[in-house]
N, C-alpha and C positions, 0 to 999 in steps of 0.2 A: 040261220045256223051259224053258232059260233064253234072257229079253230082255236087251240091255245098254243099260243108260240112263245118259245123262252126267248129272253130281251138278256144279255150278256152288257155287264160292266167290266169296263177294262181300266184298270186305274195302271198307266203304263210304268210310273213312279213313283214309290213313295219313300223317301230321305228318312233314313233311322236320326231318330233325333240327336241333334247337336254331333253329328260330324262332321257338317262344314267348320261348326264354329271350332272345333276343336282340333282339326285340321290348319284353321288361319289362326289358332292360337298358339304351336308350337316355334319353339324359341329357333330349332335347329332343324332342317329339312336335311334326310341323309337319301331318300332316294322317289323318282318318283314314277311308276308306273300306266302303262297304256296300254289298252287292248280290245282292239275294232277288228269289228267281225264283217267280210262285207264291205270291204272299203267303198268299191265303183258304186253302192246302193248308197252308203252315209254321204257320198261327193254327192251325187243324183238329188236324194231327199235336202240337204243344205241347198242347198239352190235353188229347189223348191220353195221351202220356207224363205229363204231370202228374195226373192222376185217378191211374194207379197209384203214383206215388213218393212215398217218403216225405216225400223234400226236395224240392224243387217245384224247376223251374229258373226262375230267374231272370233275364229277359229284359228287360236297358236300352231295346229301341226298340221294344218293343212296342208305342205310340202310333201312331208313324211305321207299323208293319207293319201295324198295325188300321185307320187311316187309308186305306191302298193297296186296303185289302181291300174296305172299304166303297164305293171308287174301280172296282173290280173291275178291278185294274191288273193287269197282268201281269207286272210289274218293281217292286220298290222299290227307289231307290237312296239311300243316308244317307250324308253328305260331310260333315264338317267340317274346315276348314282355317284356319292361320294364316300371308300371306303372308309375312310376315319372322318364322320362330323363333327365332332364334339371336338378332335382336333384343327379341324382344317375350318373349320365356319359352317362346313355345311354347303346345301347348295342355295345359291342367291334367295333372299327371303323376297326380295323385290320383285325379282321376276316368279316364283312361285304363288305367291299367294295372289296377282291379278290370272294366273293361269286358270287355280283354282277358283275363284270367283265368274270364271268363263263358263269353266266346265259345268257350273249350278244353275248359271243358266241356261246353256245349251239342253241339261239334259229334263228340263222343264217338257220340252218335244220329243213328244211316245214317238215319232217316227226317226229320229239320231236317237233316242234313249235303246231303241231296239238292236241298235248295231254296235254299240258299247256295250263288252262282258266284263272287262273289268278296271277300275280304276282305284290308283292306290296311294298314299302316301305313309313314307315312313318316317318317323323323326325323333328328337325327344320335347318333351314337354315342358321339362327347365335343364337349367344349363348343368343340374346337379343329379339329375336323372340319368339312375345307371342302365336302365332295358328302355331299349328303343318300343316306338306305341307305333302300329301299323293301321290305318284307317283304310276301310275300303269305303270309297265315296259312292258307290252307285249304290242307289234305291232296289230294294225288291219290287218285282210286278203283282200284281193281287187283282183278282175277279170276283168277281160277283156274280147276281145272275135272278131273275124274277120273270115268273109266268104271266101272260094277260091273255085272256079271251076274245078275240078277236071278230069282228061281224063279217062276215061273206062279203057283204057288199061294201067292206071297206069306206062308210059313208061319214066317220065319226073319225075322228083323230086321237079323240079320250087323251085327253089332256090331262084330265085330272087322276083318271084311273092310273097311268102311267107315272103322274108326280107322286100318285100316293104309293106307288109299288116301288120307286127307286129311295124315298122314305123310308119305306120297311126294310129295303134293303139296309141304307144307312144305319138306320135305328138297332140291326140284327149284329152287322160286323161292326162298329165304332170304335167298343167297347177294345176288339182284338188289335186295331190299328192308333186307338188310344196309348197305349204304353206300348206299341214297338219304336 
């Protein structure tokens, strides 16, 4: 006797195209935005992840985030902004764009991707650009989802039925995660 159980894909991020690059391609950073949801769970899960990785992630606001946690907050939010960039330089392009390149990696892992709502940077694009461009770097979440028939006695692992089912999944959404 076979049960059919749904099998859930969880794809925890996916990076709208070319916003990092266009993010580390602006000339003038005027402000840059952070908002973690959950601190004491993002401290918990990084540390997690770090006991088993080689390369440790490295995490700029850690202070700020240990801060919130010890606050027993339920939000942290990290802001820095310069009201006039285009006059004043902006804010440090040095220290910005390795933050960014932090943050790309870290949110790689669905379990710190979960506690991050929002991330943002504003800036201009060239030094002749009169509207500031505002990026939000976090990825949407997107599921999926596929039935299999399953044996009572649990004696098969179905290998194949399984790779050919998360296939049709792939084969079904591509198209819609193709051009976002």
């Amino acid at each position: 006797m076979n049960k059919e159980y749904t099998f859930n894909i969880h794809f925890s991020t996916i990076f709208r195209k070319d916003e990092y690059r266009r993010a580390l391609d602006m000339d003038k950073y005027k402000g840059f935005k952070m908002k973690v949801y959950q601190p004491q769970k993002l401290l918990k899960e990084l540390k997690t992840i770090n006991s088993s990785l080689e390369d440790k992630i490295d995490f700029d606001f850690m202070p700020e985030i240990e801060n919130a946690a010890k606050l027993n907050s339920e939000y942290a939010q990290i802001e820095y902004t310069v009201q006039y960039a285009k006059k004043k330089a902006g804010l440090y392009k040095d220290k910005i764009e390795p933050m960014i390149r932090k943050i790309g990696q870290m949110l790689k892992f669905g379990q710190l991707r979960d506690n991050i709502q929002e991330i943002e940077i504003c800036g201009y694009n060239t030094e002749y650009a009169s509207s500031q461009v505002a990026i939000d770097l976090v990825g949407d979440v997107y599921s999926g989802s596929f039935q299999l028939n399953i044996p009572r006695l649990n004696n098969s692992l179905q290998i194949t039925e399984r790779v050919r089912a998360i296939k049709g999944v792939f084969e079904k959404e591509f198209s819609i995660l193709e051009n976002y």
